[in-house]
Backbone as numpy.savetxt, mean C-alpha at the origin, in Angstrom:
# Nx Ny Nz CAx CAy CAz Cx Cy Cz
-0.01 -5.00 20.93 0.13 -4.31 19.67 -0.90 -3.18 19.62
-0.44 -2.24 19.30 -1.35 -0.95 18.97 -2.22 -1.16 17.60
-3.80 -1.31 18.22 -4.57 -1.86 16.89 -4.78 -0.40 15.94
-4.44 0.80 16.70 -4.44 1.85 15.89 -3.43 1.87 15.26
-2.31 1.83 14.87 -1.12 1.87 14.45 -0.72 0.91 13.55
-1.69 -0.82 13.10 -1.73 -2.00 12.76 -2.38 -2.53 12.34
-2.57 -2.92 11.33 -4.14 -4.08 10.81 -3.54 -4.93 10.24
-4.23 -6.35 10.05 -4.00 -7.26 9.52 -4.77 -7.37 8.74
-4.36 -7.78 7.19 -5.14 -8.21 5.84 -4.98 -9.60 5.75
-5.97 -10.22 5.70 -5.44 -11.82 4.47 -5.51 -11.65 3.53
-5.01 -12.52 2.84 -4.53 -12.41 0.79 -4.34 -14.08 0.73
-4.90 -14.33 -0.72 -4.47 -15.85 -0.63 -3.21 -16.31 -0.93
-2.84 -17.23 -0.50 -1.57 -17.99 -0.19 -0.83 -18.03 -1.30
-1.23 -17.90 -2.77 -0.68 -17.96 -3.81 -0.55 -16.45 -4.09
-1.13 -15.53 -3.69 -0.31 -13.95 -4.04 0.44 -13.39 -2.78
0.64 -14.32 -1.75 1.06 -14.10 -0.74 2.57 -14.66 -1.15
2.75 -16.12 -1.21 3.97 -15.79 -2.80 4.43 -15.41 -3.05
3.47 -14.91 -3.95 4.24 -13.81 -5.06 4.84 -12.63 -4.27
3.87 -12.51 -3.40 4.29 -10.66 -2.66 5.66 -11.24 -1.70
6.15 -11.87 -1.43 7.20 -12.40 -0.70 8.58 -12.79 -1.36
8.05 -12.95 -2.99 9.15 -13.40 -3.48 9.79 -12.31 -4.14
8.53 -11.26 -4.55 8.81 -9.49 -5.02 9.62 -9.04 -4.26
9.24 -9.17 -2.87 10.30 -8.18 -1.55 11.22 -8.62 -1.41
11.30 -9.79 -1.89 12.89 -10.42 -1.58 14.21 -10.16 -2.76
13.29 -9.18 -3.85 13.87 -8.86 -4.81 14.99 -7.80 -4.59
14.66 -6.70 -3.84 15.06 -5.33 -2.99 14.83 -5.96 -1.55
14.98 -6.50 -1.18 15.62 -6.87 0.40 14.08 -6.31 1.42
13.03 -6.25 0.55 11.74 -5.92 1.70 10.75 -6.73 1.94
10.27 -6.65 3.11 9.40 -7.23 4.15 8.03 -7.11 3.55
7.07 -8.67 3.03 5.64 -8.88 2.73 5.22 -7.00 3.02
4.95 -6.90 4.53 4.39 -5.30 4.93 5.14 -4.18 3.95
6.52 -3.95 4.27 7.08 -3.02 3.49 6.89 -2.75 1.80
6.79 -3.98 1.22 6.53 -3.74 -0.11 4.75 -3.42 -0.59
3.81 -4.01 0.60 2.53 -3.79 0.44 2.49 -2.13 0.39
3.09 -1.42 1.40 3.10 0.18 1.85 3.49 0.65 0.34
4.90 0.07 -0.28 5.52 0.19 -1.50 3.97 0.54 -2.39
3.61 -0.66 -2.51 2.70 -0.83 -3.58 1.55 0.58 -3.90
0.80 0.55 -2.07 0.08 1.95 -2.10 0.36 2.95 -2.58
1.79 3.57 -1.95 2.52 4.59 -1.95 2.13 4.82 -3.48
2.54 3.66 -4.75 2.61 4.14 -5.90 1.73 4.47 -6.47
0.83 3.83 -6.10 -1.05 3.50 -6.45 -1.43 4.82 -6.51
-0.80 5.06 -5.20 -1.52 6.34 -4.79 -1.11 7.87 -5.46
-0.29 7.49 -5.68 0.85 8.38 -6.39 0.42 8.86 -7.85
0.12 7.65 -8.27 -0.28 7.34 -9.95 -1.61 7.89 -10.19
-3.05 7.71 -9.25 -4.08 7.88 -9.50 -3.92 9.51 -9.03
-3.31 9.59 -8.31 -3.08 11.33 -8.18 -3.18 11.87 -9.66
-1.91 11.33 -9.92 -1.26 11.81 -11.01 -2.41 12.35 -11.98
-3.29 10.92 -12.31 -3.98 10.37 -13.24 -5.26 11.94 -13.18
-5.89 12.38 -11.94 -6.77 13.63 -11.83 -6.19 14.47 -11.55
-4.54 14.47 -12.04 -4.25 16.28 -11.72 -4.47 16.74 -10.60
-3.90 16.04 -9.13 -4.17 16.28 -8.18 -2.77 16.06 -7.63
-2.40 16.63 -6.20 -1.14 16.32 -5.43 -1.51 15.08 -4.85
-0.15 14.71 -4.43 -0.47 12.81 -3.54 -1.16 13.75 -2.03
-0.83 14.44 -1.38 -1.62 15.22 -0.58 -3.53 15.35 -0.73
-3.78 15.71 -1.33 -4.74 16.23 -2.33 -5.67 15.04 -2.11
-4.93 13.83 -2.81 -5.55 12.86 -3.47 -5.80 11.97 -2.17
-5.28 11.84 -1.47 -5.45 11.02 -0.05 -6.51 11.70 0.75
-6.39 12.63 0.73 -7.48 13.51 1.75 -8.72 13.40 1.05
-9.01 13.25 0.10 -10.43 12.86 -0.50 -10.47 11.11 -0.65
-9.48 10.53 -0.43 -9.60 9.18 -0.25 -10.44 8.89 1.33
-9.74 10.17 2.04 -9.79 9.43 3.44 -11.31 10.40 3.90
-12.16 11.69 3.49 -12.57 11.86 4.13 -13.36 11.15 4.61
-14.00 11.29 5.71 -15.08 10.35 6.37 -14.44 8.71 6.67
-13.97 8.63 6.71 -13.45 7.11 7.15 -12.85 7.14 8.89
């Protein structure tokens, strides 16, 4: 597996659950709905400083 391309999170077993029983709502995969989740997060707090989702990631990410 490409560890650049992949990470693994743990979450406890009881929101692990939940996040399994969400994706199974729209037909998506624990991973796919986690990406879901960012995507919006990320989207929203953009929103939230008047910034592009572009914008707003690139000051998330500098230096990391």
């Amino acid at each position: 597996m490409n560890v650049h391309k992949w990470k693994s999170v743990a979450i406890a077993i009881d929101q692990y659950r939940l996040l399994k029983a969400l994706g199974e709502i729209k037909y998506r995969s624990p991973g796919v709905y986690v990406k879901k989740l960012i995507d919006d997060h990320v989207a929203f707090q953009a929103k939230k400083k008047d910034m592009s989702i572009d914008e707003f990631k690139k000051v998330l990410l500098e230096d990391k």
